[in-house]
N, C-alpha and C positions, 0 to 999 in steps of 0.2 A: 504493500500500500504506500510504502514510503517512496518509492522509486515511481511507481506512477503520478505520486503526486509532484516531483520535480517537473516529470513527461509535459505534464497537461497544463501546466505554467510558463513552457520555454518560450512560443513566440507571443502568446497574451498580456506577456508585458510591455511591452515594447512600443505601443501608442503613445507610453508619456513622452519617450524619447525618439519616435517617430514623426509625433503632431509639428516638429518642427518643418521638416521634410514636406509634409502637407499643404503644410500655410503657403508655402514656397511655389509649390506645383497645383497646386489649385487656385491660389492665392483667397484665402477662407478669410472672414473678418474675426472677430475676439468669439461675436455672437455665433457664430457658426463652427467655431473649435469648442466652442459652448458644447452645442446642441452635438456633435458626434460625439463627444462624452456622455451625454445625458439618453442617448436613444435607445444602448446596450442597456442603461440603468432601467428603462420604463418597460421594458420587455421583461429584464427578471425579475420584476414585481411584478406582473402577471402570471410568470412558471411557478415562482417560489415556491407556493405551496404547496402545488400539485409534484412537487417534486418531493418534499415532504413525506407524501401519502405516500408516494412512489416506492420511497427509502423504506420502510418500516412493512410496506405490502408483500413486495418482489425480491429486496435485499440488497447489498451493494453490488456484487458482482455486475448483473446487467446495467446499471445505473454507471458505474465505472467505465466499462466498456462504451457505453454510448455517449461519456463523455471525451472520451480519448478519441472516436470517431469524432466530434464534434471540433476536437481543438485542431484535427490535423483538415479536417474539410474548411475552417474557419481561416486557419492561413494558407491555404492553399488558393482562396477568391482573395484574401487581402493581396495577396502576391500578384492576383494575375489583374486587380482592378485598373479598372481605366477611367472612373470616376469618384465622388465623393460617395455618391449612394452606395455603388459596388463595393468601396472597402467598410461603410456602416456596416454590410449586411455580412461581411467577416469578421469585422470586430462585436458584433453581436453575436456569433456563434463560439468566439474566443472568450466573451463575459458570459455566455449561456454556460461555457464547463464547467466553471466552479461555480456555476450554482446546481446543476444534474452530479457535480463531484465533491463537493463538500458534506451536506446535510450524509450521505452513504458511508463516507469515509472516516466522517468524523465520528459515527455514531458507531459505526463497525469497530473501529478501535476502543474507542471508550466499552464498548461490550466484552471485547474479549482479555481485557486486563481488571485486576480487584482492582478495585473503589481507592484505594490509596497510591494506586500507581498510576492513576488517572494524566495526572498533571505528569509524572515523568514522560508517558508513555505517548500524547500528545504535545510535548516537545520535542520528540523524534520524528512524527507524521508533521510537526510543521516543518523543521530542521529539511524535509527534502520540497517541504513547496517552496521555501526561500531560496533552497538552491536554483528550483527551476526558475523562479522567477528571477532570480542574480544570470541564467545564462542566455536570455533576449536580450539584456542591454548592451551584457561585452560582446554577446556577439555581434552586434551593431557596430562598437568602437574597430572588433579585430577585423569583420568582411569589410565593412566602410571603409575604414580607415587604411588598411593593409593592401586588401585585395580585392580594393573596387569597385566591389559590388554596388550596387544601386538597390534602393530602398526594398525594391517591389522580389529581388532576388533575396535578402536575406530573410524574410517570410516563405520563400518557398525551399527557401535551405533548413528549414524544421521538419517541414511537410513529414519526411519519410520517419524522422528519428520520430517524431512522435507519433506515428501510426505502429510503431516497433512494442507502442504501451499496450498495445491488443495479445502480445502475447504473454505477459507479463501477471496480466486480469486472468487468463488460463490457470495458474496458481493458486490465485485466489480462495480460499472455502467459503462457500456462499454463508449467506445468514439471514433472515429473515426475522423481521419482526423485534424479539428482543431475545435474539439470536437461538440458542440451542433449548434456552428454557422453555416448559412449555406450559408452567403456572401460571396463575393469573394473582394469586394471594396475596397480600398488603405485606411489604418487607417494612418491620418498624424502622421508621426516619428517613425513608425514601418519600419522596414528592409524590401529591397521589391525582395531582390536577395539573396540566400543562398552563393553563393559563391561571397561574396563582401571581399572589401581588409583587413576592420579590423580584418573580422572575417578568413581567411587565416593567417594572421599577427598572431591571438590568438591561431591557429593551430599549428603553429611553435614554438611558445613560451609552446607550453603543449608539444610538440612532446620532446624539448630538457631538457625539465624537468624530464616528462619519461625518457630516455635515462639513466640517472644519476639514476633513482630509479628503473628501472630493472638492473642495476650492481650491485644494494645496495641488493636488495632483495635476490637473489640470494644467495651471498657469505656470509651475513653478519652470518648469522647463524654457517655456516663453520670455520668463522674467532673466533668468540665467545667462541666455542668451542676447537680445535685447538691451537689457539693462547691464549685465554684469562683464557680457565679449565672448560667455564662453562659444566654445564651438560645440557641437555632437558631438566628439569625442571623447571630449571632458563630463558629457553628460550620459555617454554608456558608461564611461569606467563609474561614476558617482551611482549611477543606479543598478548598475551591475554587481558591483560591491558592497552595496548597502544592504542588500541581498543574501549575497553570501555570506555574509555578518551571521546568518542563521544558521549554517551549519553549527555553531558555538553558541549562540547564545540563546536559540531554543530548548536545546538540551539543557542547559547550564538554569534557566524560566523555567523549565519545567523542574527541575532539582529542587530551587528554592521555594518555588509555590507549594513543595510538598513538604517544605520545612515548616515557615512562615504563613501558611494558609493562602487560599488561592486568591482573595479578595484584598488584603492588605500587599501582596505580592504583587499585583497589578497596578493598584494606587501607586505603590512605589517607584517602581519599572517606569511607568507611563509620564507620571508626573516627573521624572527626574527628566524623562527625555524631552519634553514640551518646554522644559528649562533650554538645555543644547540648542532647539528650533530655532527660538526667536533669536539668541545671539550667537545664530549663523549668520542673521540678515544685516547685522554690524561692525560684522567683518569687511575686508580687505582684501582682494585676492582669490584665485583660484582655489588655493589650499586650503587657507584656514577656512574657508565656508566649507568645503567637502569635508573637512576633517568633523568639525562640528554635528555638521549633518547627519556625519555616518554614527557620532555617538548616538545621535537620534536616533537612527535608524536602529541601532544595538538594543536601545532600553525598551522600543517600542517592539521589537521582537522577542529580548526577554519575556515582556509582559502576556506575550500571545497564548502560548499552554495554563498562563492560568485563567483568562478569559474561557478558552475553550474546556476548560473543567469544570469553569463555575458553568458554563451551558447543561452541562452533562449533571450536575448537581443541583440543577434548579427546575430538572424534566423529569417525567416520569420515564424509567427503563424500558416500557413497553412503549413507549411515544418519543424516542429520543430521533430518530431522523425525523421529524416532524418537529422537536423542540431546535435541532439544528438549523432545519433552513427557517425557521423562523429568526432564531438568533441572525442568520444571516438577510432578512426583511428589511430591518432598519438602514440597512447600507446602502440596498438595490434602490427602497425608497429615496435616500436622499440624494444618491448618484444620479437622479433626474433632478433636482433641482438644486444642489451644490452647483454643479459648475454652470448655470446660467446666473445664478446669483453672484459668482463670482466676475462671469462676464461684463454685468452691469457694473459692478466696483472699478473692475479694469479699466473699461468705457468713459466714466465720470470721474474717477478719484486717481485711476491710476492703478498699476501692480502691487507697487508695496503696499498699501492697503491690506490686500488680500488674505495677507498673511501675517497683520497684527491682529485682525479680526478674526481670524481662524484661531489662532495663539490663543484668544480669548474664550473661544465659541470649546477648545478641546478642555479649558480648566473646568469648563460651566460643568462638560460631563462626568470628569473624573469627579469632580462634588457629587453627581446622582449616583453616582456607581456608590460612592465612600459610605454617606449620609442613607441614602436610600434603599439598601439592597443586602439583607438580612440574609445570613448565609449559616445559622445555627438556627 
């Protein structure tokens, strides 16, 4: 599970540090790199749920599988588009995977480890999606940069490596439902209502944190550029590496969230990194902003295996791929209107806006998460 989840991440990242490439060759306004952000968002809020059902009906294995078809047909049209709409409708298929591949994935894990190995064990499953997602950006920096390539080739230089994740799913033991058990009994201090108050309360608190990181993703590349001189180069290796950062410090997230508890361990994590953020933006220079960055990037992927435990611990065991992709609702919702919101900032106030406001908008939520969301 851990090597498919790199698989189905390799070219789906690569929009942030693509969108430049775009603007260039279509020549899109603020509002219209908006809007191809926000289109894959309004689609997975329509599948969500249904994927859900999906996960807990049928079980991961097919759900896996048709995501990994999903991510290699998705760059395979971004590769060959010849217009704005033509690459929407593969960057849609590339945001549609991890939503048909998370809710399956994340729940299939969390079921087949005890309850105390939650957070390690989910630091490991994210440890190889950071990877995948760390290797669309260098590969951007190393085909661009080295050998040439033009945008529309290095989407179709994934194509086959990740159509290679279908054999991988073959391995797989299927699981269904809440996997091999087949009671239905009340386990005392297990969750016995999906939709209970802490875990709404933790919906809200993910929702407004998204919020602030679809404005960021968005623009940030544009401003980098633009504003600050980099090239694309500078902005694979920065997002490429930021990435990578997971190999270490998912595992190392998920360690301590089993020490420290999974809710104070996130606090921690998150709020440390949202510190690094903002004075990135008051730096000087290529480096010390990347350098800053990537701290950011470090504590916010610490932070990730224990967000994804507290999922698993605030769902009932028979409804956890259905408590997953809901976990994952709050993102798809606001990645439809994050980055138009941010567009209008950009339009009137400017870039750097976007990102003290964001700054602000991610402390609002680590308070709901801290304050609001009862975990005993």
């Amino acid at each position: 599970m851990v090597a498919t989840h790199a698989l189905i991440h390799a070219a789906g990242n690569m929009n942030s540090t693509m969108i430049v490439e775009l603007r260039k060759e279509f020549v899109l306004s603020n509002m219209e790199i908006g809007l191809i952000s926000a289109i894959p968002g309004l689609v997975t809020v329509i599948l969500t749920l249904p994927v859900g059902w999906m996960s807990d009906k049928y079980g991961a294995k097919r759900l896996v599988a048709l995501s990994v078809l999903m991510a290699a047909l998705g760059a395979l049209i971004a590769g060959l588009s010849i217009s704005p709409v033509m690459y929407i409708v593969g960057l849609v298929l590339m945001t549609l995977t991890s939503t048909f591949y998370h809710p399956p994935s994340h729940s299939y894990t969390a079921r087949m480890v005890e309850t105390k190995d939650r957070s390690k064990a989910m630091g490991f499953l994210n440890a190889g999606g950071t990877f995948g997602v760390a290797l669309g950006p260098l590969s951007i920096t190393l085909l661009m940069g080295y050998f040439a390539f033009q945008w529309r080739q290095v989407f179709l230089f994934w194509v086959p490596f990740i159509a290679l994740g279908l054999i991988l799913v073959f391995f797989l033991k299927d699981m269904k439902g809440a996997g091999e058990e087949t009671t239905s009994e009340a386990v005392e201090g297990e969750v016995q209502s999906l939709m209970n108050r802490d875990f709404l309360m933790y919906l809200s608190a993910s929702g407004i944190r998204q919020f602030a990181l679809g404005m960021i993703s968005t623009f940030l590349s544009i401003y980098l550029v633009d504003v600050r001189g980099w090239g694309i180069g500078d902005l694979g290796v920065m997002f490429g590496f930021s990435s990578l950062l997971g190999l270490a410090a998912s595992p190392i997230g998920g360690y301590m969230a089993s020490r420290l508890g999974d809710k104070l361990w996130a606090v921690v994590a998150l709020g440390a990194g949202y510190v690094f953020y903002i004075f990135a933006f008051f730096t000087e220079g290529v480096l010390p902003f990347m350098a800053l960055y990537l701290v950011y990037r470090f504590c916010g992927i610490l932070g990730m295996p224990a967000t994804a435990a507290l999922t698993a611990k605030l769902t009932p065991k028979k409804q956890m791929g259905m408590g997953f992709a809901i976990s994952f609702l709050p993102q798809s919702l606001v990645s439809v209107i994050a980055p138009v919101v941010a567009a209008y900032i950009a339009d009137y106030f400017g870039l750097f806006p976007i990102f003290t406001v964001s700054f602000i908008i991610m402390f609002l939520g680590l308070g709901v998460l801290y304050f609001g969301v009862r975990t005993k």
